[in-house]
ZAKEMI-788042 format. One record per residue: chain; x, y negated, z negated of N, C-alpha, C, O in turn. Coordinates in steps of 0.02 Angstrom, whole numbers, m for minus. Each point is the difference from the previous one (the first is absolute). Example, Ala and Ser with C-alpha at 12.3 -4.5 7.8 and 13.67 -1.06 7.14 Angstrom:
residues 2
PT   unit       nx       ny       nz      cax      cay      caz       cx       cy       cz       ox       oy       oz
PT      A      660      284     m390      m45      m59        0       45      m60        0       52        1      m33
PT      A      m70      m54       69       42      m59       m3      m39      m55      m37       25      m55       m8
END
This chain:
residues 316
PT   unit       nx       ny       nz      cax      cay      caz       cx       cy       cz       ox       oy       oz
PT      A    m1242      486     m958       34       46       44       65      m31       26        3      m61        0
PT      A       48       95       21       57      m18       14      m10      m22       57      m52       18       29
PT      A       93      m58        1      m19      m41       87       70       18       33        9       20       58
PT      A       39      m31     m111       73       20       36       39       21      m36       17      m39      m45
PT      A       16      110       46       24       43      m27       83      m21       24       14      m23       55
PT      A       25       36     m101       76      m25        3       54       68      m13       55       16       22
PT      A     m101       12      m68       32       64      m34       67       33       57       60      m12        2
PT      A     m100       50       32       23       54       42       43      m36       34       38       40       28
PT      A      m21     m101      m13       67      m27       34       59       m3      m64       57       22       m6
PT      A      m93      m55      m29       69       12      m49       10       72      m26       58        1      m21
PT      A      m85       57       12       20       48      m20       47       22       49       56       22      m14
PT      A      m83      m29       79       75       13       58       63      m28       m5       51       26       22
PT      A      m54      m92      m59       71      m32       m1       29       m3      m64      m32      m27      m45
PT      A       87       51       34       40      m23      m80        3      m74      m10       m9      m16      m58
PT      A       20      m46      111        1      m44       m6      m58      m33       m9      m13      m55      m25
PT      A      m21      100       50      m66      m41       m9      m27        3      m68      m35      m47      m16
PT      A       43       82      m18       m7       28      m76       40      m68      m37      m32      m45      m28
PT      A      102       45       33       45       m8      m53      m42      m85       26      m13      m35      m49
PT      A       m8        3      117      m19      m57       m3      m57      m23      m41      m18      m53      m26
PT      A       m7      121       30      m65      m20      m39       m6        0      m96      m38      m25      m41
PT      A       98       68       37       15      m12      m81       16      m71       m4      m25      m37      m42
PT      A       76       15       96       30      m83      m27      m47      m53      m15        4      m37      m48
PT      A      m62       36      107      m49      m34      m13      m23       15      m61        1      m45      m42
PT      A      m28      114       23      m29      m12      m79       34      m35      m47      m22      m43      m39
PT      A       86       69       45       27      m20      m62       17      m83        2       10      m32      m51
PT      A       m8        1      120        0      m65        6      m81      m41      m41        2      m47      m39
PT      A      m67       82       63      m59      m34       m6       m7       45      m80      m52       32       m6
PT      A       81      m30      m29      m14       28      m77        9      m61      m40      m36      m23      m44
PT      A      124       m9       83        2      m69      m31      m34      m59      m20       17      m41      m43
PT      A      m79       41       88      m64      m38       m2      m36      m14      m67       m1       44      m42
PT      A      m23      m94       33      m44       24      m63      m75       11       20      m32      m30       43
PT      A        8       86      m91      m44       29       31      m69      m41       14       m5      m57      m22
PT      A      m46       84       57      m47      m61       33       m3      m61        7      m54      m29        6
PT      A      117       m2       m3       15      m51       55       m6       m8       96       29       36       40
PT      A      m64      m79      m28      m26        7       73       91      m28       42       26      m54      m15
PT      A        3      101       61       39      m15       34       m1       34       89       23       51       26
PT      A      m71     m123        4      m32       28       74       48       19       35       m4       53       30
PT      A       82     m110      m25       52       12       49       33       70        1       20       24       53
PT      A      m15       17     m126       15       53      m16      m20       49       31       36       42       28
PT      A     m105      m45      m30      m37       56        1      m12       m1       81      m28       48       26
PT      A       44      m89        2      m12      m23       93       77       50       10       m3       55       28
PT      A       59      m79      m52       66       35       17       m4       67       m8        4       41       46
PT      A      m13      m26     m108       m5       60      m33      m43       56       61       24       55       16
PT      A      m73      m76        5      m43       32       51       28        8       60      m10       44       42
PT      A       56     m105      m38       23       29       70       89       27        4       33        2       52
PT      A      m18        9      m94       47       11      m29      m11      111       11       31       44       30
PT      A      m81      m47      m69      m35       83       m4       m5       15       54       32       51       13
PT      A      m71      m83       49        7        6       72       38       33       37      m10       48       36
PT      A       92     m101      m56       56       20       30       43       39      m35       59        2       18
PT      A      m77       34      m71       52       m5      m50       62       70       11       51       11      m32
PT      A      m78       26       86       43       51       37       38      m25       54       27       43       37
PT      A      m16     m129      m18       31      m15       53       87      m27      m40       20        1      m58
PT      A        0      m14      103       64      m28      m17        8      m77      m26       41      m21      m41
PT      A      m97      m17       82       m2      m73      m34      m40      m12      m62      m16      m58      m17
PT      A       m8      129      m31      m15       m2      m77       43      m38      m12      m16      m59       m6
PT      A       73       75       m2       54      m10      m76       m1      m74       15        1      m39      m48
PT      A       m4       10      130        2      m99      m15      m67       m7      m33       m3      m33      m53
PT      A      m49       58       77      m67      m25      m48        5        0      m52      m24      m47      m31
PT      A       65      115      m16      m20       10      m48       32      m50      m50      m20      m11      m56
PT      A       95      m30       97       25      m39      m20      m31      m70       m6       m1      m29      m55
PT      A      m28       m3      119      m57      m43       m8      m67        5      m48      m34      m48      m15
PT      A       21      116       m6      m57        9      m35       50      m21      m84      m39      m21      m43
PT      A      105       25       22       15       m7      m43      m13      m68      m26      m41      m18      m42
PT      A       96      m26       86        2      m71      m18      m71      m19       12      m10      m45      m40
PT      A      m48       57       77      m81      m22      m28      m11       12      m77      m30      m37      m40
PT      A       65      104       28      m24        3      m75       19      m22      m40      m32       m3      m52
PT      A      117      m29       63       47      m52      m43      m36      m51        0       m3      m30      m54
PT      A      m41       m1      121      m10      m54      m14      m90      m11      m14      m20      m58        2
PT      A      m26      106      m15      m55       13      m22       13       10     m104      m47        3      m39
PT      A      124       m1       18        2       16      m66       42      m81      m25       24      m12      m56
PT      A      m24      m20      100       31      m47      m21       80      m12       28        9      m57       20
PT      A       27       86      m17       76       30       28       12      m14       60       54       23       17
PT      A      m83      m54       26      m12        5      105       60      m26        2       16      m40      m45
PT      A       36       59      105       40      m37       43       m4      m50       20      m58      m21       m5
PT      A      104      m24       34        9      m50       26       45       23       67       60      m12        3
PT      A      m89       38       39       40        7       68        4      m44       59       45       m4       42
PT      A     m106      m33      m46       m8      m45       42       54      m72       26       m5      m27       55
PT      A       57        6     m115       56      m43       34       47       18      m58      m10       41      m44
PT      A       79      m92       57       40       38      m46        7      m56      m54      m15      m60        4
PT      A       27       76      m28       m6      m27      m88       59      m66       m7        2      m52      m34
PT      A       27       74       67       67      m65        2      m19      m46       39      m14      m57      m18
PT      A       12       89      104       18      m77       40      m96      m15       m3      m18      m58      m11
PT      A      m35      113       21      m55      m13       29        4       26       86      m40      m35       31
PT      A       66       70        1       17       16       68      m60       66       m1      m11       38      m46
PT      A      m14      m39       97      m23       86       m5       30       39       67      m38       38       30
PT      A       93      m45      m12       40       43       45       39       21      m48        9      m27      m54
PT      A       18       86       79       58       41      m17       m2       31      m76       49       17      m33
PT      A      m97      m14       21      m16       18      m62       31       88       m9      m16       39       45
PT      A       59      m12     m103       10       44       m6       52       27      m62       43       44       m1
PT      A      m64      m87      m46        2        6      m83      m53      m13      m54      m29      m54        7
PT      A       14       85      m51      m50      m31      m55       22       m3      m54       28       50      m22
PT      A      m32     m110      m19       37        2      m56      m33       40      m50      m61       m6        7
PT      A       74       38      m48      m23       49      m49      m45      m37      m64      m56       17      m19
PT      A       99      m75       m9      m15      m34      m30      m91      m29       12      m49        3      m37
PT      A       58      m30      102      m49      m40       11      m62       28       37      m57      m14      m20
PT      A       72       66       91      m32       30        8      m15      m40       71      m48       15       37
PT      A      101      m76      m22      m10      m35       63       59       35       45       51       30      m17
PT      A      m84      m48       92       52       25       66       66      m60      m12      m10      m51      m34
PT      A       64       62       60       61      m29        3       19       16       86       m6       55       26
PT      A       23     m101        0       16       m1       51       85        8       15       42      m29      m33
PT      A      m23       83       98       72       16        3       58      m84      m27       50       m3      m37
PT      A      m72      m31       59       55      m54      m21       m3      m47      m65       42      m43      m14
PT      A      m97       56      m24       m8        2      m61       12       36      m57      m14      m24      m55
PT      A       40       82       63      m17       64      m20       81       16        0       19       33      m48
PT      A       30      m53       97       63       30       10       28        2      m56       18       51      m30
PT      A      m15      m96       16       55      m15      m92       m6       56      m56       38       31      m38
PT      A     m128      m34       58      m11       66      m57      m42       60       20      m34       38      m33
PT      A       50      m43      106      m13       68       m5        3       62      m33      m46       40       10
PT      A      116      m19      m68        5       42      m17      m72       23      m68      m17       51      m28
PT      A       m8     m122       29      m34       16      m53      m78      m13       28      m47      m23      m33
PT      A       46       39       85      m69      m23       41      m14       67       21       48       37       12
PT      A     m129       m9       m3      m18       34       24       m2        8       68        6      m52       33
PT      A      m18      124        7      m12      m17       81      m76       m7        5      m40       15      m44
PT      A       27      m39      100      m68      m16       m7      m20       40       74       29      m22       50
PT      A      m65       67      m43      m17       61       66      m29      m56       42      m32      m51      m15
PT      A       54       77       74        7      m24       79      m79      m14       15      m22      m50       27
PT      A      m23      118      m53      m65       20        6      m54      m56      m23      m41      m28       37
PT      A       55       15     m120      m26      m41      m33        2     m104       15      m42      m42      m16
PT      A      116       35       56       10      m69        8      m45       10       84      m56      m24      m12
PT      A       55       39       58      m43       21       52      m83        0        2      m40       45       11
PT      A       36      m87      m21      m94       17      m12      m17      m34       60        9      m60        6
PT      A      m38      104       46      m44       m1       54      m69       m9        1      m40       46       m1
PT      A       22     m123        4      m78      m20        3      m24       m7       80      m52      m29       17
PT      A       96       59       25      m22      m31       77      m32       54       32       13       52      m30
PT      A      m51      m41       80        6       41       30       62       35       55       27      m39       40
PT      A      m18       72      m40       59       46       28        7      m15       94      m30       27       46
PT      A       93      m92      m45       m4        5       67       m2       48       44      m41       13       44
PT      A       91       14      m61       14       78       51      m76       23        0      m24       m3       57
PT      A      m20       25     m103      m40       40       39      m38      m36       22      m32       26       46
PT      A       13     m102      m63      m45      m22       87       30        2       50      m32        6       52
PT      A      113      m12      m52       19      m23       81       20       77        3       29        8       54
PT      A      m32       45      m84       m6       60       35      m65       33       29       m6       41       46
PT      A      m43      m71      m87      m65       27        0        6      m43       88       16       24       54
PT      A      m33      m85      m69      m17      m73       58       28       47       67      m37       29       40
PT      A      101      m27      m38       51       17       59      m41       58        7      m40       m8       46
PT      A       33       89      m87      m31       48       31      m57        3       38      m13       31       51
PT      A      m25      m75      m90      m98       11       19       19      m46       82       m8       31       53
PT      A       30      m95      m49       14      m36       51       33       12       57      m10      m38       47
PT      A       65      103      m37       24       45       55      m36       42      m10      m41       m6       46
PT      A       24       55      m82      m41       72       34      m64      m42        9      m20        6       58
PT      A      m19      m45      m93      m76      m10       11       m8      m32       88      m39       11       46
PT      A       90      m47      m56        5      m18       79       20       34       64      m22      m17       55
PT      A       60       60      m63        1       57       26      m54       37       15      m16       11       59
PT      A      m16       11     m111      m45       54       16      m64      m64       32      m25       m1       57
PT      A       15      m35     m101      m63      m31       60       12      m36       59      m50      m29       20
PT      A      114       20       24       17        2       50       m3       59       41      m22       m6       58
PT      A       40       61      m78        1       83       21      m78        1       14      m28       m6       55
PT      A       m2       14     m121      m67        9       12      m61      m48       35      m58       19       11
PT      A       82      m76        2      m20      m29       49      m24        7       61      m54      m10       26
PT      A      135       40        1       38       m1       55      m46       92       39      m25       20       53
PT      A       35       m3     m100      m18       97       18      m57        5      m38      m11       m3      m60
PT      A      m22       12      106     m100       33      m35       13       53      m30      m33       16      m49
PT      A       79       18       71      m13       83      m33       34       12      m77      m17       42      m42
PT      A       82     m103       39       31       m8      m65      m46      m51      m50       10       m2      m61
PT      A      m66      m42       98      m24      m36      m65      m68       60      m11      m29       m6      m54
PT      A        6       55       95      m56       20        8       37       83      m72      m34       37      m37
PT      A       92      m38       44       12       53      m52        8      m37      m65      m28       30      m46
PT      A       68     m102       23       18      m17      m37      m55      m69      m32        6      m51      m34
PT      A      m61       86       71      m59      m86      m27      m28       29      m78       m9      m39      m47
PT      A       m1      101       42      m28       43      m58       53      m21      m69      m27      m27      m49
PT      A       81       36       47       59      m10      m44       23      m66       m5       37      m12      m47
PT      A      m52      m40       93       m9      m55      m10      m27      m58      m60       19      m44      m38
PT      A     m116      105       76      m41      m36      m25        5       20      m96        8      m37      m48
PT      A      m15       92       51       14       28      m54       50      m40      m56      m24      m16      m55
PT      A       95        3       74       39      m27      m18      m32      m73      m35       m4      m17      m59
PT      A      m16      m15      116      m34      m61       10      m52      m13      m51       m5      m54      m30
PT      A      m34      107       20      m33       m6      m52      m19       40      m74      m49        6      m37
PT      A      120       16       40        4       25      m91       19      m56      m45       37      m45       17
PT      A      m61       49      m67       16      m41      m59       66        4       m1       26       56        0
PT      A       20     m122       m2       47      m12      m20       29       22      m79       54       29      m10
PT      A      m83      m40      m21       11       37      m64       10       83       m2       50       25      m25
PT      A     m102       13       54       m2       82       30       64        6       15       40       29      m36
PT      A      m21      m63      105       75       30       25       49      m26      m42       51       35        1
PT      A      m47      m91      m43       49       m4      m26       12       52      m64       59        3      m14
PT      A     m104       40      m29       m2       20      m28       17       90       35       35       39      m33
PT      A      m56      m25       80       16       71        6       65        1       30       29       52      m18
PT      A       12      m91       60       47      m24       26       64        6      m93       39       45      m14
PT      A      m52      m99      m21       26       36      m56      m27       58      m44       31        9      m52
PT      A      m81       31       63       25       47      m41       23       59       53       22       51      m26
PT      A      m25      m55      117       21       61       27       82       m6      m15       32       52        4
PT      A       13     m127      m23       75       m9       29       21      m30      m58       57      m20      m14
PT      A     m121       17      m28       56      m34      m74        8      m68      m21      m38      m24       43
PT      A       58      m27      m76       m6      m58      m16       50      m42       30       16      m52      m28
PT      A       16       72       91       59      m20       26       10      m77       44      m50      m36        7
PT      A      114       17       19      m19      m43       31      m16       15       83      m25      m40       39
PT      A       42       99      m27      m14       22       82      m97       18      m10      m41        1       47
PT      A       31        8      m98      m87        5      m20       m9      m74       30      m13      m16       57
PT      A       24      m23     m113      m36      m50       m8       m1      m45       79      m51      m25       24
PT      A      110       24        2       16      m24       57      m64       32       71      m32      m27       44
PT      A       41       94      m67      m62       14       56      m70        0      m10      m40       m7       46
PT      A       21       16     m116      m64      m24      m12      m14      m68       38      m45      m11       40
PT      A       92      m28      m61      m40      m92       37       33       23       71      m46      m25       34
PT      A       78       47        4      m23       34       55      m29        9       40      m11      m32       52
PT      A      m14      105      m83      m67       21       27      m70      m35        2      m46       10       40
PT      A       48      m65     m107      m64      m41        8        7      m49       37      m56      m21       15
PT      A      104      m14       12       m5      m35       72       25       33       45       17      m43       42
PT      A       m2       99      m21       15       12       64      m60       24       48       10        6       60
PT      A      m62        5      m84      m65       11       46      m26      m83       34      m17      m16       58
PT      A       23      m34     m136      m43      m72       60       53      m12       48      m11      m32       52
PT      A       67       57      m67       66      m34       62      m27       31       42      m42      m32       32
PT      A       49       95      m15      m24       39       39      m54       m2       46       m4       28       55
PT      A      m42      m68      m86      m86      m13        5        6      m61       60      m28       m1       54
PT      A       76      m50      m87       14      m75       31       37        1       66        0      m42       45
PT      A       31      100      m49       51       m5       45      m20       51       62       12       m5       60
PT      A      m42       48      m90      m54       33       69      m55      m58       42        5       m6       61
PT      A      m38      m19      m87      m48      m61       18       33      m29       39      m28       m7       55
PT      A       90      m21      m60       45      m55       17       15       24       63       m2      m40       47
PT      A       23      126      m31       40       17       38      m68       11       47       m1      m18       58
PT      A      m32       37      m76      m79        3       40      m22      m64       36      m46        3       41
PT      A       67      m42      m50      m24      m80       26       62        2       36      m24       14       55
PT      A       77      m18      m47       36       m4       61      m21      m13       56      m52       29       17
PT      A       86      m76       33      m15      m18       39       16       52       54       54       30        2
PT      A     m108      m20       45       22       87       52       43      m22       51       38       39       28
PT      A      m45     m132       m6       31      m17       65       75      m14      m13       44        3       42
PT      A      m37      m24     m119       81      m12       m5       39       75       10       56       12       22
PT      A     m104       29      m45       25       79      m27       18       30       76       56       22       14
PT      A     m115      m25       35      m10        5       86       64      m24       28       31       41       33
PT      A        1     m119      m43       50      m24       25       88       26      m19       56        3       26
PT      A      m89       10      m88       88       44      m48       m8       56       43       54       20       19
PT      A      m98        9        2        7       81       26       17       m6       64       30       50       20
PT      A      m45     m121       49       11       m6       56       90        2        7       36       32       38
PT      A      m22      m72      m83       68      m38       m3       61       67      m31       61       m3       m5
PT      A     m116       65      m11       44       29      m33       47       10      m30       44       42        9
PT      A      m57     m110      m78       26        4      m66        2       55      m37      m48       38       m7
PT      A      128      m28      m30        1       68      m45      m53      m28      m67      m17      m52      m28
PT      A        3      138       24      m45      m17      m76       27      m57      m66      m35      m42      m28
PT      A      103       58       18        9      m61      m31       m3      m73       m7      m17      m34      m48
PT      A       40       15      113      m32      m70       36      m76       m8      m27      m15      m47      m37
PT      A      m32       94       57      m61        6       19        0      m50      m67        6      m62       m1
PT      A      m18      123      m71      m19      m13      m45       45      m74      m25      m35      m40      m32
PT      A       91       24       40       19      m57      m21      m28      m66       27      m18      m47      m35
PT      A       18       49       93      m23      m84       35      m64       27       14      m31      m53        2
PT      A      m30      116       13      m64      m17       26      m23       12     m105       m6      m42      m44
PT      A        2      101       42      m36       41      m52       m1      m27      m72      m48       16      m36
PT      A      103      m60        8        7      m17      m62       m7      m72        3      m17      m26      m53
PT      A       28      m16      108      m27      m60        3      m79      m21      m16      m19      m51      m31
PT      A      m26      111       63      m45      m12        3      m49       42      m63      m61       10       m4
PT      A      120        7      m42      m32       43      m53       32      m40      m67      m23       14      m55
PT      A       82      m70       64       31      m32      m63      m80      m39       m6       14        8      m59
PT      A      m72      m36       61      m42      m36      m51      m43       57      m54      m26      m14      m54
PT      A       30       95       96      m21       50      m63       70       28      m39      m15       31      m51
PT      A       55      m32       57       74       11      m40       m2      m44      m45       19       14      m56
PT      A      m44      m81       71       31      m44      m60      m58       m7      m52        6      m11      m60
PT      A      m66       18       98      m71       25      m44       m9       56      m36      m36        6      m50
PT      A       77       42       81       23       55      m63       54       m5      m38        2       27      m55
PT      A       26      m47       69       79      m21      m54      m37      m49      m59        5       14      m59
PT      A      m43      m73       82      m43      m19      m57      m22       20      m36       24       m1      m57
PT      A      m85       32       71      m38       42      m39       19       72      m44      m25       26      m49
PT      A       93       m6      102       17       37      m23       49       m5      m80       m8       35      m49
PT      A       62      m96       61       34      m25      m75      m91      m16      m63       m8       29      m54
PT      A      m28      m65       76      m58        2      m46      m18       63      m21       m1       14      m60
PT      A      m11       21      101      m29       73      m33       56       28      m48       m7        9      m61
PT      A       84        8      110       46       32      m50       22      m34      m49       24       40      m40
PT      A      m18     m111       14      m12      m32      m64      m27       18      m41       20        9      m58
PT      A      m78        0       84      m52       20      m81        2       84       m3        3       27      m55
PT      A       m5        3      101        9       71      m18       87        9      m25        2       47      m40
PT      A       32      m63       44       73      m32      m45      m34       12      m70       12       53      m29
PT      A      m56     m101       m2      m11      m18      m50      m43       77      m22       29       44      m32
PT      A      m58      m41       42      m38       77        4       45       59      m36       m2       27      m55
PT      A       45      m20      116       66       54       m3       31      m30      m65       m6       49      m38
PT      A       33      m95        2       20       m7      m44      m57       10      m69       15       26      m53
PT      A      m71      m49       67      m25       m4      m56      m12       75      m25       m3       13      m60
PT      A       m4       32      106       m3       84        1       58       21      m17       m1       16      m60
PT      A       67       m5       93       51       18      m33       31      m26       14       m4        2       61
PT      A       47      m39      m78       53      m40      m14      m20      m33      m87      m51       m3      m35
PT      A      144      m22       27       m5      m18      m63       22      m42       m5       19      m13      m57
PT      A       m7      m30      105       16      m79       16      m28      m53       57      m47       31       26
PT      A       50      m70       m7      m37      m39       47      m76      m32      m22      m24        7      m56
PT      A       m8      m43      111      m42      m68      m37      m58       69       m6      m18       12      m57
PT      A       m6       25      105      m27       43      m21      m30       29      m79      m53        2      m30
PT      A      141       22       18      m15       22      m70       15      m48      m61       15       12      m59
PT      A      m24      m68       93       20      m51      m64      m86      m28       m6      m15      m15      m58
PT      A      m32        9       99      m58      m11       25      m27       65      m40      m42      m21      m40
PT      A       49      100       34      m37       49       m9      m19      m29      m87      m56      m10      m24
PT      A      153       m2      m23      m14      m22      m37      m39      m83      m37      m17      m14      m58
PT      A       16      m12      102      m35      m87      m29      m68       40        3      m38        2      m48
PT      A       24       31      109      m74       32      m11      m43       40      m60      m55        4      m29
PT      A      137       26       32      m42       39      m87      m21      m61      m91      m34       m6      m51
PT      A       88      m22       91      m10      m57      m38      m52      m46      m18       m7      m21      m58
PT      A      m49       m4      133      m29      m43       29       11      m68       m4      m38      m47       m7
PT      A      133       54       18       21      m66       15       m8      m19       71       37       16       46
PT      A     m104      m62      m41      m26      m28       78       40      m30       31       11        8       60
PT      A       25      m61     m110       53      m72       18       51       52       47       m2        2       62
PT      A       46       40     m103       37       21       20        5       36       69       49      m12       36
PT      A     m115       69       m8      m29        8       46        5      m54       51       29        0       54
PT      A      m59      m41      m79       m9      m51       57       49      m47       49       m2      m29       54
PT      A       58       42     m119       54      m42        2       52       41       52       40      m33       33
PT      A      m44      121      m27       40       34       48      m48       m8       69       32        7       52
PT      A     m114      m23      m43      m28        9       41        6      m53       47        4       13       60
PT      A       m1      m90      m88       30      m61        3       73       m9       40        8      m43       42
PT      A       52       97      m64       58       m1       31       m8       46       54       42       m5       44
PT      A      m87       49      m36       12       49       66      m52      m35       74       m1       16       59
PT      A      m47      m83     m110      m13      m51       64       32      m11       58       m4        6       61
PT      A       65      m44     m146       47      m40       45       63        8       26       41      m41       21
PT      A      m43      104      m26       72       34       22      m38       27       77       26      m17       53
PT      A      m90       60      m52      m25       15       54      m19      m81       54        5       11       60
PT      A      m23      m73      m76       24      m43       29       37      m30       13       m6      m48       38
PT      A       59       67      m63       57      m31       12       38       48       57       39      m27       38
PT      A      m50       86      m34        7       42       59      m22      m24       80       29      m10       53
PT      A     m109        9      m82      m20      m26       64       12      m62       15        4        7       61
PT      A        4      m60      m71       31      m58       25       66       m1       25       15      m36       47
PT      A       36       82      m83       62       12        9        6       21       71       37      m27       41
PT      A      m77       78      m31       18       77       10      m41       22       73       24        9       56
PT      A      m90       m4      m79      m54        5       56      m18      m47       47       11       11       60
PT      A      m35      m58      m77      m15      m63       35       75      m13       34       16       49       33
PT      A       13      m81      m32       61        2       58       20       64       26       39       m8       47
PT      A      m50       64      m59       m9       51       44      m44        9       44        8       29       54
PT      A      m66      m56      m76      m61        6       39       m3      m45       64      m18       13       57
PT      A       40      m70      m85        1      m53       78       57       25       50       m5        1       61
PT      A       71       22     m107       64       39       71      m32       50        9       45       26       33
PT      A      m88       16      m33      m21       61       43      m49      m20       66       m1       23       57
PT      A      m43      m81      m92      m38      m34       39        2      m27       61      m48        4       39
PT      A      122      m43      m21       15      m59       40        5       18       55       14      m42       42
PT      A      m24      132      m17       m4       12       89      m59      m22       28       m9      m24       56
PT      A      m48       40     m120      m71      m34       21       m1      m68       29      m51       m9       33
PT      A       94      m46      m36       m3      m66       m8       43      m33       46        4      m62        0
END
């Protein structure tokens, strides 16, 4: 039985059609029952997207796999003259290696261009959307569980949608989230989001709940404006759950990062991970799981921990 039907999207699109002839006529070149896994991993997700606008780079990446699955592969990786891998943006025809701009000048006329798209290969995860995701979940989540703290009647309406939030599968929301808004980056950005903005929320209500009533008693004698209030009484005594959610919170939106890519996106460690998987290259796996250790420790030593003791030092 069929599990996933493709048809009816491409019959809506002309492009989606004429993409799907190229591929045939690309995988004809093959010889026949020969096993080619990387192919058939692209090829699949290739069909996926194949009504979006970033086809035609796949379909271009799906090429040179097949140049270099027939014997023919590129050499893009440095340039053929000096060995540099900056500035790359010629290929010699001849050879089938990158040439770099100051290698390349003399003969350019007889050098190919080499696309902006193809010298660009993105194995990282995508700063912008953690420190957009990080920054969102970390002002509204704190927000609202300060609010809801603070007012029984606002945590007593908003504890249901919370909890809820709080406990859907991360995978669930990231998935209906792209198919209600599309494969975008304002999607992907609020999916990891919405899956930490409930524990912020959670941490930061608790926090605001433990407040001390006599510092709060004394701001109200002295009749400090609300802003005062919250700066020198309210956030002093709430920076050791801020920085306990800012923790936890970069951990969580990290790996749901990886998530969001491995679902739709067509670059990042994510989807470089979706493919070693199809593969069951472990080494390789292990070897991106290994760098997001030590990049996530290297944060916190950087980052947290000396934040944590300057928030600390009124205690002391």
């Amino acid at each position: 039985e069929i599990t996933q039907s493709r048809a009816d999207r491409m019959m809506m699109a002309a492009r989606a059609i004429f993409g799907l002839q190229t591929l045939a006529s690309l995988l004809r070149l093959l010889p026949e029952r020969d096993p080619h896994g990387d192919l058939f991993v692209m090829s699949e997700y290739i069909l996926d997207r194949i009504d979006e606008p970033e086809a035609v780079s796949l379909i271009a990446r799906f090429e040179l796999q097949l140049l270099a699955e027939l014997g023919f592969g590129l050499d893009l990786s440095c340039c053929a003259v000096t060995g540099v891998t900056d500035d790359l943006i010629y290929v010699a025809p001849k050879t089938g290696r990158a040439v770099s701009c100051a290698a390349g000048e003399e003969w350019r006329e007889r050098l190919l261009p080499l696309p902006s798209f193809l010298r660009e290969v993105d194995i990282s995860v995508n700063p912008i959307d953690i420190a957009a995701a990080f920054t969102l979940t970390l002002f509204l989540g704190s927000a609202l569980g300060i609010a809801m703290g603070r007012w029984r009647r606002l945590d007593a309406a908003l504890d249901s949608a919370v909890t809820l939030l709080l406990n859907m599968p991360a995978l669930v929301l990231i998935v209906l989230i792209y198919v209600w808004f599309g494969l975008t980056e304002a999607a992907a950005i609020g999916a990891v989001a919405l899956n930490k903005l409930p524990n912020t929320a959670v941490t930061l209500r608790e926090g605001s709940r433990a407040l001390d009533p006599a510092l709060m008693e004394m701001a109200r004698s002295f009749r400090m404006p609300r802003l005062r209030v919250l700066r020198h009484v309210i956030l002093p005594q709430l920076a050791p759950y801020i920085v306990a959610a800012a923790r936890s919170g970069l951990a969580l939106i990290w790996k749901i990062v990886l998530v969001v890519e491995l679902l739709g996106r067509s670059n990042g460690v994510g989807f470089q991970i979706q493919i070693h998987f199809q593969l069951f290259d472990v080494t390789a796996i292990l070897a991106y799981a290994l760098a997001f250790v030590l990049v996530v420790q290297i944060i916190e030593w950087a980052a947290f921990q000396p934040l944590e003791r300057r928030v600390a030092k009124w205690r002391t």
